[in-house]
N, CA, C and O of each residue as an XYZ file, in Angstrom:
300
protein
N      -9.398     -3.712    -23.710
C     -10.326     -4.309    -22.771
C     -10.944     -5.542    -23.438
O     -11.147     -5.470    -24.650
N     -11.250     -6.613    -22.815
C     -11.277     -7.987    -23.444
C     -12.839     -7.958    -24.094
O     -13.216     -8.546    -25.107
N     -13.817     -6.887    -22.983
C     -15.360     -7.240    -23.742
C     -14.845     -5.845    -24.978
O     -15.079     -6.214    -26.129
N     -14.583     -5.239    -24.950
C     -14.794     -3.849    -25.965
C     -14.912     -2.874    -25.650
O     -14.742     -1.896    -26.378
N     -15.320     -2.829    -24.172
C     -15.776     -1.999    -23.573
C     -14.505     -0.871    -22.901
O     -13.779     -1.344    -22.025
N     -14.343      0.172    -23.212
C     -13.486      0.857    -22.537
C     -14.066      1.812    -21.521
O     -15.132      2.412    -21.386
N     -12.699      1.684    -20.731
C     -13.200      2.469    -19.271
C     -12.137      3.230    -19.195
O     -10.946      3.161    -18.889
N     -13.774      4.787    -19.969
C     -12.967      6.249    -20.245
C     -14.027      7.033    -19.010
O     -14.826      6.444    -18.282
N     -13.816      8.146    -19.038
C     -14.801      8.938    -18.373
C     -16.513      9.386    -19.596
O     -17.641      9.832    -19.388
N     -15.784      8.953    -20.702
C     -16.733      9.496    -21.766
C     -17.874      8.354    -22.161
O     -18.879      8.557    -22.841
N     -17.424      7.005    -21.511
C     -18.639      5.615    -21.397
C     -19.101      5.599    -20.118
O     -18.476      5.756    -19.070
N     -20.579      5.335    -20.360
C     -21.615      5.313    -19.079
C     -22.376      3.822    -19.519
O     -22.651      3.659    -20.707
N     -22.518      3.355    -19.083
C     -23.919      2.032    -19.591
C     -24.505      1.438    -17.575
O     -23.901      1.157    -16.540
N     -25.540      1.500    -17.887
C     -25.962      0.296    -16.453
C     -26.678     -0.477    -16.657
O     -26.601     -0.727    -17.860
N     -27.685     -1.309    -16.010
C     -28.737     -1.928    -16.254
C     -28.623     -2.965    -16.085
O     -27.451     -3.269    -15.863
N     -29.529     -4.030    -16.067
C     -29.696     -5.389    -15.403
C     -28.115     -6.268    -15.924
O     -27.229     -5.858    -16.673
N     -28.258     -7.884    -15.020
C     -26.899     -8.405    -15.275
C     -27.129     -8.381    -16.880
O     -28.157     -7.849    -17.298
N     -26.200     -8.944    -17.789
C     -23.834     -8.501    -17.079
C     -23.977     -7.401    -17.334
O     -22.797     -7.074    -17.205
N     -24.681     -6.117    -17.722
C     -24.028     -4.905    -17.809
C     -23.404     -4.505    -16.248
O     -22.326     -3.925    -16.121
N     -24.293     -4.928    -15.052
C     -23.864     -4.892    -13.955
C     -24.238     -5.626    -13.198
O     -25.461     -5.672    -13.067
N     -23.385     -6.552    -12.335
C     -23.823     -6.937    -11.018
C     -25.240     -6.259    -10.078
O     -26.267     -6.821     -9.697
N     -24.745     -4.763     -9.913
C     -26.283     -4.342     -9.060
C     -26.745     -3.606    -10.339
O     -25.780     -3.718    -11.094
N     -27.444     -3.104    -10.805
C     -28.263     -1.966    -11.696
C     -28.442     -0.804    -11.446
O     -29.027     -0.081    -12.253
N     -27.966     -0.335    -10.233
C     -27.616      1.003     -9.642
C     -26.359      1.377    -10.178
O     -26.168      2.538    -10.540
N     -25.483      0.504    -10.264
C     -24.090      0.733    -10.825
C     -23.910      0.535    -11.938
O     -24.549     -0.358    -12.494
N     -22.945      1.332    -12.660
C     -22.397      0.859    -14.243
C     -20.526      0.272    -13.781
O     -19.956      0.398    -12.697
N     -20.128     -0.202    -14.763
C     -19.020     -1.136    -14.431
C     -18.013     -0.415    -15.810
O     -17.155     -1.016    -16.457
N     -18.424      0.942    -15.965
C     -17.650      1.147    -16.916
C     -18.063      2.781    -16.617
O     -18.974      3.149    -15.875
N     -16.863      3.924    -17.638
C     -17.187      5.368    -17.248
C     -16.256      5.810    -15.758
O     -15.526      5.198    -14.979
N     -16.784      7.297    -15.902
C     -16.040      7.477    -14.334
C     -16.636      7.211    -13.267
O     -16.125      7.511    -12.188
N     -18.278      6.367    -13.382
C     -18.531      5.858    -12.022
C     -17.503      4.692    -11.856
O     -16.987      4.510    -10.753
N     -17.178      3.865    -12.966
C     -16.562      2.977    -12.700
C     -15.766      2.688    -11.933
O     -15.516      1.790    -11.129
N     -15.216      3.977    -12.441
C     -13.704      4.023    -12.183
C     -13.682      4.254    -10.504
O     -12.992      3.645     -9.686
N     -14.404      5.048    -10.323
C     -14.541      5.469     -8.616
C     -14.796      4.122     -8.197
O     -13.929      3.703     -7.430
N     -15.755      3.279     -8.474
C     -16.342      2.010     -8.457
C     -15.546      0.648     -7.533
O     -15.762     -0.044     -6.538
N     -14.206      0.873     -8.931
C     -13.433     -0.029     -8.604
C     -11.975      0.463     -8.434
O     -11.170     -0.469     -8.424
N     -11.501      1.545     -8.314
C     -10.189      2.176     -8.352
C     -10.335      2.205     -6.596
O     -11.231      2.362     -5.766
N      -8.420      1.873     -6.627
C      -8.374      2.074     -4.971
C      -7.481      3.244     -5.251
O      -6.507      3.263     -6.004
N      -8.055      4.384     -4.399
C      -7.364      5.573     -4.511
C      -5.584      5.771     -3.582
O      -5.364      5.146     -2.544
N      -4.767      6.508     -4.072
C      -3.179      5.955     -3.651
C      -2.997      7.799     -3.761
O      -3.581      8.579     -4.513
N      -1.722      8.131     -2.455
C      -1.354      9.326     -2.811
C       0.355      9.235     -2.307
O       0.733      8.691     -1.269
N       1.125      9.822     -3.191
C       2.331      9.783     -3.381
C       2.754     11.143     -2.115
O       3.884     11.283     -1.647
N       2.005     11.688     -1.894
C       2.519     13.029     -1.696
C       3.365     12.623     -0.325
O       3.127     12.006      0.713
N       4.637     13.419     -0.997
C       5.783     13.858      0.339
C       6.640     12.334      0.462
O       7.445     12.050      1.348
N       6.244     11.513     -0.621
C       7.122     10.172     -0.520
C       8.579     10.828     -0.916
O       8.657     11.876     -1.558
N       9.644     10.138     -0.489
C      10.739     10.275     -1.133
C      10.824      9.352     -2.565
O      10.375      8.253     -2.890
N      11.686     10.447     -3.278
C      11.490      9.889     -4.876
C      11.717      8.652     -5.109
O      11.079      8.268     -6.089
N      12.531      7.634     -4.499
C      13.561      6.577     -4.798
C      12.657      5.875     -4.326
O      12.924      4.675     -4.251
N      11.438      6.276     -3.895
C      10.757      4.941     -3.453
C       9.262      5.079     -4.652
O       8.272      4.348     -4.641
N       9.470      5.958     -5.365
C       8.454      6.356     -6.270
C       8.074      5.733     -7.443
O       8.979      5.949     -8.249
N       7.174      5.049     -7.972
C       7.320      4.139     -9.278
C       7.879      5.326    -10.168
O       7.719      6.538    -10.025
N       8.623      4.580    -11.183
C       9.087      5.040    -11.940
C       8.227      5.846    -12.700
O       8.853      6.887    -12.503
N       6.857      6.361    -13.743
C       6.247      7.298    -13.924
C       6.082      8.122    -13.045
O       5.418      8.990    -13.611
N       6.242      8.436    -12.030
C       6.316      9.506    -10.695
C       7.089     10.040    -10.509
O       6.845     11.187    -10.136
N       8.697      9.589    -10.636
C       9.981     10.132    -10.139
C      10.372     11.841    -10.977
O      10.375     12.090    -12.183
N      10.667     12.781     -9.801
C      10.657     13.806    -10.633
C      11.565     13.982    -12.127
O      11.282     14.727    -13.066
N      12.607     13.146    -12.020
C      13.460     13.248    -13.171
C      13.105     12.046    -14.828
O      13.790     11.691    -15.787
N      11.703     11.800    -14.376
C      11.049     11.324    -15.570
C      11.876     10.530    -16.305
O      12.184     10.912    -17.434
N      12.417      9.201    -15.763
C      13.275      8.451    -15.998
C      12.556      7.833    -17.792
O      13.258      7.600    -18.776
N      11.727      7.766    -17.750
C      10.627      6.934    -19.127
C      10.268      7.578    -20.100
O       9.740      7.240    -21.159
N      10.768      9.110    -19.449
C      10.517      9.528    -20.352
C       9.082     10.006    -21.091
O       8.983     10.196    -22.303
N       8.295     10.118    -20.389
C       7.312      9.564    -21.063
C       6.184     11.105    -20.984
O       6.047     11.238    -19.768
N       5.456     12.129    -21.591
C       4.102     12.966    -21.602
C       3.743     12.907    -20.420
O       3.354     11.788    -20.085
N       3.717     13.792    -19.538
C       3.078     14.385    -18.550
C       2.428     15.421    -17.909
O       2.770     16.498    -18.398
N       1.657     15.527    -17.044
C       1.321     17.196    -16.465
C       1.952     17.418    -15.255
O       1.813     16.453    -14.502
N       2.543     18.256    -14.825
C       2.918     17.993    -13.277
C       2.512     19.548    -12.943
O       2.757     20.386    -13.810
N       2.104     19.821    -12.125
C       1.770     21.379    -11.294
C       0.873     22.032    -12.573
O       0.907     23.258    -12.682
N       0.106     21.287    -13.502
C      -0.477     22.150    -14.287
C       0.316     22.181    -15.111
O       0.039     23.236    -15.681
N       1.303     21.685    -15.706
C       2.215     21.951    -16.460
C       2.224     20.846    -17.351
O       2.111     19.717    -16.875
N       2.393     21.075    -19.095
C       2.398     19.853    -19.629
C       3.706     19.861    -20.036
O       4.239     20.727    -20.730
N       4.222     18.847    -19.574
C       5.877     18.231    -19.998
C       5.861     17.102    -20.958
O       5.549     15.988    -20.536
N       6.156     17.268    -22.165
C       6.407     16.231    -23.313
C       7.366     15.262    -23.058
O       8.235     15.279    -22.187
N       7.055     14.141    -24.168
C       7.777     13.149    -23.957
C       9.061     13.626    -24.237
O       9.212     14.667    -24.877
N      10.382     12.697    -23.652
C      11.578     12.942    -24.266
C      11.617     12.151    -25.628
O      10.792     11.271    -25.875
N      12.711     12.549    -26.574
C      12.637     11.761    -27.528
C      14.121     11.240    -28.079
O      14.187     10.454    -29.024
């Protein structure tokens, strides 16, 4: 993140400008994230239209959870 600031669920900060535009809001944390995240749901897409971290056959390879389940990276 370019200020330092990371946007985890475990950072909170608010308060007058630049920490935030309004002072009701923080611009970092999981208000943030609700804040500024546009929420997206995959469900019942067909796979081939699925970004690639989504597709059930885990083309990337890559650490995941799916159904509660943690599936490791391939290696």
């Amino acid at each position: 993140v370019p200020t330092g600031v990371e946007v985890a669920l475990s950072m909170q900060h608010g308060g007058p400008y630049p920490a935030s535009t309004d002072s009701r809001f923080t611009s970092v944390g999981a208000d943030g994230i609700k804040r500024f995240a546009r929420p997206l749901s995959f469900q019942s897409w067909p796979d081939e239209l699925l970004p690639d971290e989504l597709k059930e056959g885990n083309p990337l390879g890559i650490a995941r959870t799916v159904d509660g389940e943690l599936h490791t990276a391939k290696k």
